[in-house]
C-alpha positions in Angstrom: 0.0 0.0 0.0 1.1 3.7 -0.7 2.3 5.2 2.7 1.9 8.9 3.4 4.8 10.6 4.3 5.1 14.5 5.5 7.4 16.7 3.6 8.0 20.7 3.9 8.5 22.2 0.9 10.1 25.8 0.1 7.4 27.8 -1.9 10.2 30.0 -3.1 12.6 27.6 -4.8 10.6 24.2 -4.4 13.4 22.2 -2.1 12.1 19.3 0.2 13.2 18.9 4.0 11.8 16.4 6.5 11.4 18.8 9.0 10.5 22.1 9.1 12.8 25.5 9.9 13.1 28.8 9.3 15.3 29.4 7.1 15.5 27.7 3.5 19.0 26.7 3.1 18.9 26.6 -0.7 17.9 30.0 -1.8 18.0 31.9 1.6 14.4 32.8 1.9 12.5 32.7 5.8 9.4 31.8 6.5 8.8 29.8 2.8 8.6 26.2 4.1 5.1 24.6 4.1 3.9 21.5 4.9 2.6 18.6 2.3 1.3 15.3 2.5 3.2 13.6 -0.4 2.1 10.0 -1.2 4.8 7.5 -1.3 5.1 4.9 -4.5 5.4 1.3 -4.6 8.8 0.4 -3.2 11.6 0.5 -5.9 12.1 -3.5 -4.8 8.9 -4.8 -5.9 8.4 -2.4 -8.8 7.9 -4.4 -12.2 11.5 -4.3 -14.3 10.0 -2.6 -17.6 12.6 -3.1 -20.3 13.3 0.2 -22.4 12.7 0.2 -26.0 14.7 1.3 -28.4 14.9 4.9 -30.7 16.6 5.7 -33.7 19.0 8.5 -33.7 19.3 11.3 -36.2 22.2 13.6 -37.5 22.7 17.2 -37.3 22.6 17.4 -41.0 19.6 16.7 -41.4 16.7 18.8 -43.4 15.0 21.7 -41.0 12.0 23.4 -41.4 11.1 26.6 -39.7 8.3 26.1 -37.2 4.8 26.9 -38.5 4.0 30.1 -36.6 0.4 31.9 -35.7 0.2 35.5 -35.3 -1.8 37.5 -32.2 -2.7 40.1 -34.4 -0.8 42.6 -32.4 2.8 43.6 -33.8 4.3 44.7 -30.5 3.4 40.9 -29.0 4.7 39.3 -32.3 8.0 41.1 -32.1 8.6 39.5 -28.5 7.7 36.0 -29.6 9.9 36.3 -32.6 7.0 36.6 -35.3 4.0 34.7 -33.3 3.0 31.6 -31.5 4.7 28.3 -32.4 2.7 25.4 -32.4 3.2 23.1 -29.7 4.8 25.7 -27.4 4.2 26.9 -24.2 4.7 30.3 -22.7 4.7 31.8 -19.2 3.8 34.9 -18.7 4.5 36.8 -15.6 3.5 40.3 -14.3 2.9 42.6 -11.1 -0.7 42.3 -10.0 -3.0 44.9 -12.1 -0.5 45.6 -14.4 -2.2 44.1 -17.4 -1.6 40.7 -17.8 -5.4 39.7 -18.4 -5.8 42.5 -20.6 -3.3 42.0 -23.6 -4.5 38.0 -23.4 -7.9 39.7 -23.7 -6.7 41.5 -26.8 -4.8 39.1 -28.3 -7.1 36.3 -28.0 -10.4 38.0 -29.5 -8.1 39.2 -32.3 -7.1 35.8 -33.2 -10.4 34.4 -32.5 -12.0 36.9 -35.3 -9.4 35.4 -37.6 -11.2 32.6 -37.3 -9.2 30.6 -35.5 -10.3 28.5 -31.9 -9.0 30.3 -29.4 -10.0 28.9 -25.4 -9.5 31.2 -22.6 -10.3 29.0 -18.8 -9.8 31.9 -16.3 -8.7 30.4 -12.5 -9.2 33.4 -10.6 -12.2 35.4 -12.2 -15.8 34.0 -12.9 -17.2 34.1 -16.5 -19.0 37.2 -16.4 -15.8 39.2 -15.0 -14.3 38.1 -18.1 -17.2 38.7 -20.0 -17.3 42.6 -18.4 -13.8 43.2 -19.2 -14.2 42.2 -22.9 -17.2 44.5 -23.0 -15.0 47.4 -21.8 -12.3 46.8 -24.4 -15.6 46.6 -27.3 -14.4 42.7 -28.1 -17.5 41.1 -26.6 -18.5 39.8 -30.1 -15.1 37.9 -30.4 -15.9 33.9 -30.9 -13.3 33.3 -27.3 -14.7 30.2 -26.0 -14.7 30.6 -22.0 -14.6 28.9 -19.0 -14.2 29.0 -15.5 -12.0 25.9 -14.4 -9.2 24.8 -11.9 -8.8 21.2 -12.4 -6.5 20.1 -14.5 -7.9 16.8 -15.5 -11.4 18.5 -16.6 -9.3 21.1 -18.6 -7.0 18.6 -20.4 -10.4 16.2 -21.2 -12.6 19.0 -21.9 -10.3 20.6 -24.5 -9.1 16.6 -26.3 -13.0 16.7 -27.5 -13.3 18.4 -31.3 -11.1 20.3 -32.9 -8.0 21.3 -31.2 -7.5 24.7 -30.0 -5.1 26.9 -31.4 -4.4 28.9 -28.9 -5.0 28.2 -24.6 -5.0 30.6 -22.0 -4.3 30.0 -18.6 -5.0 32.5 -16.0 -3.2 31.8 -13.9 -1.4 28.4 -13.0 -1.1 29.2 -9.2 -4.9 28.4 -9.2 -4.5 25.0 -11.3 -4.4 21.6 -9.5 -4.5 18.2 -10.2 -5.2 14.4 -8.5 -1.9 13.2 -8.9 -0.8 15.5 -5.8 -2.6 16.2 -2.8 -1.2 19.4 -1.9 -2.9 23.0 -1.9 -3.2 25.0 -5.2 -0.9 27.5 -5.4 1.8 25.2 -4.0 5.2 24.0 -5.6 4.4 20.8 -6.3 0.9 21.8 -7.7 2.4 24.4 -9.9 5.1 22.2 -10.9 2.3 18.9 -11.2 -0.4 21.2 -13.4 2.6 22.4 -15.6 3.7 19.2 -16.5 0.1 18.0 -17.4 -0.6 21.0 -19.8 3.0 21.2 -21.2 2.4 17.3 -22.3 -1.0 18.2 -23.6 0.5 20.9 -25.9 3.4 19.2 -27.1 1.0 15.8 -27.8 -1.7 17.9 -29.7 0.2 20.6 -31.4 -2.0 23.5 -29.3 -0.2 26.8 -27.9 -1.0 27.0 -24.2 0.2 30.5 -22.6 0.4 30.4 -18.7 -0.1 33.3 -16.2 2.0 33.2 -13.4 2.4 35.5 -10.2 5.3 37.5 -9.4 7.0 37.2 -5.8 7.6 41.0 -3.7 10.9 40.4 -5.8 9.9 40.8 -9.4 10.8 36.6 -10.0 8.0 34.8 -10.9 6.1 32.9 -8.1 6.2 28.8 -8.1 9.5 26.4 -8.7 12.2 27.7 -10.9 11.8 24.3 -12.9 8.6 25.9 -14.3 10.7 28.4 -16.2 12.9 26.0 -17.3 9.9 23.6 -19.1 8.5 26.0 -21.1 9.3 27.2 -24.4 9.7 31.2 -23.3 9.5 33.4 -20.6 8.0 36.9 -21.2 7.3 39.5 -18.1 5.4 42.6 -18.4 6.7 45.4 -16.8 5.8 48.4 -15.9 5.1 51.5 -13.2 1.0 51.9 -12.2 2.2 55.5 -12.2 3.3 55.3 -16.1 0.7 55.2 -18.8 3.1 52.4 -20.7 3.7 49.0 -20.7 6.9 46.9 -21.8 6.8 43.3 -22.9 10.2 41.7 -22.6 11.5 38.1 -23.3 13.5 36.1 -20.4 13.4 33.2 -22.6 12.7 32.1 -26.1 13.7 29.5 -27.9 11.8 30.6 -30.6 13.0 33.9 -30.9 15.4 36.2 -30.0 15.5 37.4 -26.2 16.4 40.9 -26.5 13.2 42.5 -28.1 10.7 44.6 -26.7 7.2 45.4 -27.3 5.7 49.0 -26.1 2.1 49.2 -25.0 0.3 52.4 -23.8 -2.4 51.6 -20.9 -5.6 53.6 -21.8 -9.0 53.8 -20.8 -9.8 50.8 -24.0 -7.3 48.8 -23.1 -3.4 48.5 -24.1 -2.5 50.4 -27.4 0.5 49.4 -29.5 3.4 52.1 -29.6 5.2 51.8 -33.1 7.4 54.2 -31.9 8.7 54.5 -28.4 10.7 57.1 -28.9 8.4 59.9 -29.4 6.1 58.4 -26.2 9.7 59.1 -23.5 10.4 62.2 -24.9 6.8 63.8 -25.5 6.8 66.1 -22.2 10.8 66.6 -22.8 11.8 70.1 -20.7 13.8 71.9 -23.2 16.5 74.3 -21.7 16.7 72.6 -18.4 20.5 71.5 -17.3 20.9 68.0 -15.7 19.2 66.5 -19.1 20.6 64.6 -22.2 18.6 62.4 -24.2 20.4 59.1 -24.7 20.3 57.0 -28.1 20.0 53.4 -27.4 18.8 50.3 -28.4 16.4 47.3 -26.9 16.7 44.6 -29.5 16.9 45.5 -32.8 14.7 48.5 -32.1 16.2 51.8 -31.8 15.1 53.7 -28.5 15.1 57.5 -27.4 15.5 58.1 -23.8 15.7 61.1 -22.0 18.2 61.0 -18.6 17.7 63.2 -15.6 20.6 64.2 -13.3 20.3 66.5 -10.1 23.7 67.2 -8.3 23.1 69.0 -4.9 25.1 70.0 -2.2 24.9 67.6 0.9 24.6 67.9 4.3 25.2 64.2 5.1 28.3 62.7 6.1 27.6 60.2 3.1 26.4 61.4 0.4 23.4 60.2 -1.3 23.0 58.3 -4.3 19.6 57.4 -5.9 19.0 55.7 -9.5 15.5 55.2 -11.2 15.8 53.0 -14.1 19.5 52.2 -14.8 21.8 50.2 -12.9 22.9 51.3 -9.0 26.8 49.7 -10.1 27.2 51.9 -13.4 26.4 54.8 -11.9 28.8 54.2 -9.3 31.4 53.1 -11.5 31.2 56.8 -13.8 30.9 58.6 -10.8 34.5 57.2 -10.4 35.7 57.4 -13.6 34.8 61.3 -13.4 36.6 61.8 -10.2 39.7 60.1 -10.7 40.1 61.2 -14.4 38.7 64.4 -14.9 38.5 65.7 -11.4 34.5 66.0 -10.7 34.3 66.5 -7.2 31.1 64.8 -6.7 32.3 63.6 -2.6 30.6 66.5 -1.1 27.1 66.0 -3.1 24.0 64.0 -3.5 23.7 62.5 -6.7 20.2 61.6 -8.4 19.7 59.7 -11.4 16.5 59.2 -13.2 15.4 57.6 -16.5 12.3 59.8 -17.8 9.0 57.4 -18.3 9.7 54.5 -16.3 12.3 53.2 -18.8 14.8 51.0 -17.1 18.1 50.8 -19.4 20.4 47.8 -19.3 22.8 48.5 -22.0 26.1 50.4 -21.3 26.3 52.8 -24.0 24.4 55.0 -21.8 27.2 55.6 -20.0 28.2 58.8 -21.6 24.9 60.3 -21.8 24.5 59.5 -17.9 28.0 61.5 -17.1 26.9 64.7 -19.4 23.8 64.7 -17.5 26.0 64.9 -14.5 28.1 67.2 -15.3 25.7 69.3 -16.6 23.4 69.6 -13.4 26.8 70.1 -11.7 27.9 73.1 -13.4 24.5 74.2 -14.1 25.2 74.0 -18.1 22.5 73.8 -20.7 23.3 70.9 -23.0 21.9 71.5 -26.9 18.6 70.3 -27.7 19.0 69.0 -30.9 21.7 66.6 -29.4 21.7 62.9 -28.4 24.6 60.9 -26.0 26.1 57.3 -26.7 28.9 55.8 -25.8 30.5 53.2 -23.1 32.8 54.9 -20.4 36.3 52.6 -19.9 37.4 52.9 -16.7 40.5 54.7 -17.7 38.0 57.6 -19.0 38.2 56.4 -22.8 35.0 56.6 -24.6 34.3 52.7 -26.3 32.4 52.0 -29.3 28.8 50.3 -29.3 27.4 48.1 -31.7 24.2 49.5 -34.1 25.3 53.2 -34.3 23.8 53.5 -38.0 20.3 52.9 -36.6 20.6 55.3 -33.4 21.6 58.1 -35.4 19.0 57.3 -38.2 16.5 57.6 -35.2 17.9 60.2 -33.8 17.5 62.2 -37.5 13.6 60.8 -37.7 12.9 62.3 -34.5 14.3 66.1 -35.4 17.8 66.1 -33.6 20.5 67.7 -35.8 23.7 66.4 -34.0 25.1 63.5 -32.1 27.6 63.1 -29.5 29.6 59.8 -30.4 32.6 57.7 -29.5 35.7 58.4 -31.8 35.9 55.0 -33.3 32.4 55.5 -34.6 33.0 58.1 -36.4 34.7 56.5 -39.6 32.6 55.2 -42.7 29.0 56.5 -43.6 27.5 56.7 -39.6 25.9 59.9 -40.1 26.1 60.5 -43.4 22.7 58.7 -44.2 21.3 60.3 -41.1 22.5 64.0 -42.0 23.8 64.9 -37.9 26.8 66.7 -37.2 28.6 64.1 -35.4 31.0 65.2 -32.6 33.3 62.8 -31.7 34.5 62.2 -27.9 37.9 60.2 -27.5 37.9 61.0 -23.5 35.5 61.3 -20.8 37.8 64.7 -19.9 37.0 66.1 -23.4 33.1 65.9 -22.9 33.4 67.3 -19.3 35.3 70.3 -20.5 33.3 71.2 -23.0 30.6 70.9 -21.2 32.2 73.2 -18.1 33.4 75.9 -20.8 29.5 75.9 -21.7 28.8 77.1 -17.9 31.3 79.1 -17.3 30.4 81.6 -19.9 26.7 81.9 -17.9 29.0 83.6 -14.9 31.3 86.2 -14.5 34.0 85.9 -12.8 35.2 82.0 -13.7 37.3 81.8 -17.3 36.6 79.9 -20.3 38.0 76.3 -20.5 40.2 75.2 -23.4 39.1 72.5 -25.5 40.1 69.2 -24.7 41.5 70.3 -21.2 40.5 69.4 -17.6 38.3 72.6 -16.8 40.3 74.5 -13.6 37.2 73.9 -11.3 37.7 70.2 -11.5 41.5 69.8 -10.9 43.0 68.4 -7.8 43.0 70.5 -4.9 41.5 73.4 -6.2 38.4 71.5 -5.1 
């Protein structure tokens, strides 16, 4: 007979102990263990010996085909998924709580549904006719969506083998799934884990896209064992501020697709609106003529992206200075604040720094290094940057501006969008860079050339403190003249 046994189980990472503590010793985490009654097999001695069979093996020459791929209906999710939804996959999707998860599946499946294809949406957490009342709001209550409000696995899996198979499944969310072959609590690791496996096997047997909604822990990581993410096909998280009227769909994982692409949504009163371009969205309430700003060229995937960066530079009263970052990484910023005292002499020790990407942006590549340190030195000297100029470039930590990759398509943005010059690493300046975009290109070799021009531009706003010569560590900023 199967024995019950007791197990504790981390809800954070998923590892077993046979007693419970406080503390998970695998991923750190307190007060995550939880108790489940796990049933205990047949005894491996009197299990029956089951020869294996045997498979033939292929070669890596052989023919390929690209996979057979069905569009939402919505470019911005399509450029995420790498051109739509492969058959057979599975996705998990993963979000803050009213960010807009349920919404976009909303959109995307009474799109696809109009296209005539089967399209099933079984809702966990929300009867029918909340689902039904959001659909109504967004005007796609006439979509053919074929509901349902179900937890059990089993039903779901034998409801949805009948007829045609879908094309397309949603699951919202997995955390409320559970099945009979576990008797723990829904919403626990070995449900989540349990239910995944039964609806992954489902897709993969029958050929139907299953996207699963998952919570996210007071960390950002989505809730439920890590193996989850590592079953399915891709990982996509929805980010975004509730402050922010925009939305940003980025790829974890694809193995469909590529992982660095982004698709832009604008939350509004009918539901989420594509944005084509992102640029224009950051930099629509730009302040012109405000130092402590430079608008940084950059780019998420293979999408070019226009991104205003906000620096303040105050004297402190503190002992340790403070330093604050919205949307860009805490290390980077230390690292040029740095570079900018050790090589060009910005005393920056006696002030509070604050760093801000404008819309809720958060920026993860390092050419915005240079853009980040003209900001600062700008709200430092109290110097009005141009305009009509964007900032790109990777700071060495021997104060050499480095190349990035792509610097065609930023300045071709950058030209689309009305700004006449750029502000570029040397090395980027050879070949036809700007000649297609028509900027003036200036070209930065050293972090001390960019701060002394931008010092000699405040300087002349005073009266007393000289201009700087070019190329030459402004007087201000040299050792021991503080």
């Amino acid at each position: 007979m199967a024995k019950n046994t007791l197990s504790f189980v981390c809800q954070n990472c998923g590892a077993a102990y046979n007693r419970w503590q406080g503390k998970c010793e695998s991923c750190g985490e307190w007060n995550t263990l939880a108790e489940e009654d796990t049933t205990a097999s047949v005894p491996v001695s009197i299990r029956s010996k089951r020869k294996g069979r045997t498979f033939a093996l292929e070669s890596l020459s052989g023919k390929t085909q690209d996979a057979p791929r069905l569009s939402s209906g919505m470019t911005e999710l399509d450029r995420v998924t790498g051109g739509g939804f492969v058959r057979g996959s599975v996705l998990l999707v993963g979000g803050d709580p009213g960010i807009g998860k349920s919404t976009l599946l909303t959109q995307a499946t009474s799109l696809m549904a109009r296209a005539g294809h089967r399209i099933v949406y079984i809702s966990g957490e929300e009867a029918i006719a909340q689902v039904r009342l959001r659909a109504e709001r967004l005007g796609l209550s006439d979509a053919p969506v074929q509901l349902a409000a179900e937890t059990s696995v089993e039903d779901i899996v034998s409801t949805l083998s009948e007829g045609a198979v879908p094309r397309l499944i949603v699951i919202d969310s997995i955390q409320t799934m559970w099945t009979d072959t576990v008797e723990s609590a829904p919403g626990t690791v070995t449900q989540v884990r349990a239910s995944a496996q039964a609806l992954i096997r489902f897709a993969k047997k029958t050929g139907a896209a299953i996207i699963l909604v998952g919570h996210v822990t007071k960390d950002g990581q989505i809730a439920g064992p890590r193996v989850v993410e590592h079953m399915v096909d891709a990982v996509m998280s929805f980010e975004g501020e509730g402050s922010q009227q925009f939305r940003i769909l980025r790829a974890v994982k694809n193995r469909f697709g590529p992982t660095d692409e982004i698709g832009v949504f604008e939350m509004t009163g009918l539901g989420l609106r594509e944005v084509t371009n992102p640029s224009e969205l950051f930099l629509s309430e730009r302040d012109l003529g405000t130092p402590g700003t430079a608008v940084f060229a950059g780019i998420e995937g293979t999408r070019p992206v226009l991104v205003e960066l906000q620096a303040l530079v105050a004297p402190t009263s503190l002992g340790t200075p403070r330093r604050a970052v919205v949307g860009w990484d805490q290390s980077r910023l230390s690292m040029v604040l740095a570079v900018l005292e050790a090589h060009c002499g910005v005393k920056l020790s006696g002030h509070d720094v604050y760093l801000n990407v404008a819309g809720g942006l958060r920026i993860h590549e390092p050419a915005a290094d240079m853009a980040a340190a003209a900001a600062l030195v700008s709200s430092l000297v109290n110097a009005q940057l141009p305009t009509d100029a964007v900032y790109f470039g990777e700071i060495s930590l021997s104060g050499v501006i480095r190349p990035v990759a792509q610097t065609p398509a930023r300045l071709k943005e950058a030209a689309k969008l009305g700004f006449k010059r750029a502000v570029l690493p040397e090395s980027a300046r050879g070949g036809d860079a700007g000649g297609d975009a028509g900027l003036s290109l200036n070209a930065i070799n050293s972090l001390t050339t960019l701060v002394a021009e931008i010092a000699a531009r405040g300087s002349r706003r005073g009266e007393q403190n000289p201009p700087a010569e070019k190329n030459a560590t402004p007087a201000r900023f040299r050792r021991g003249e503080g």
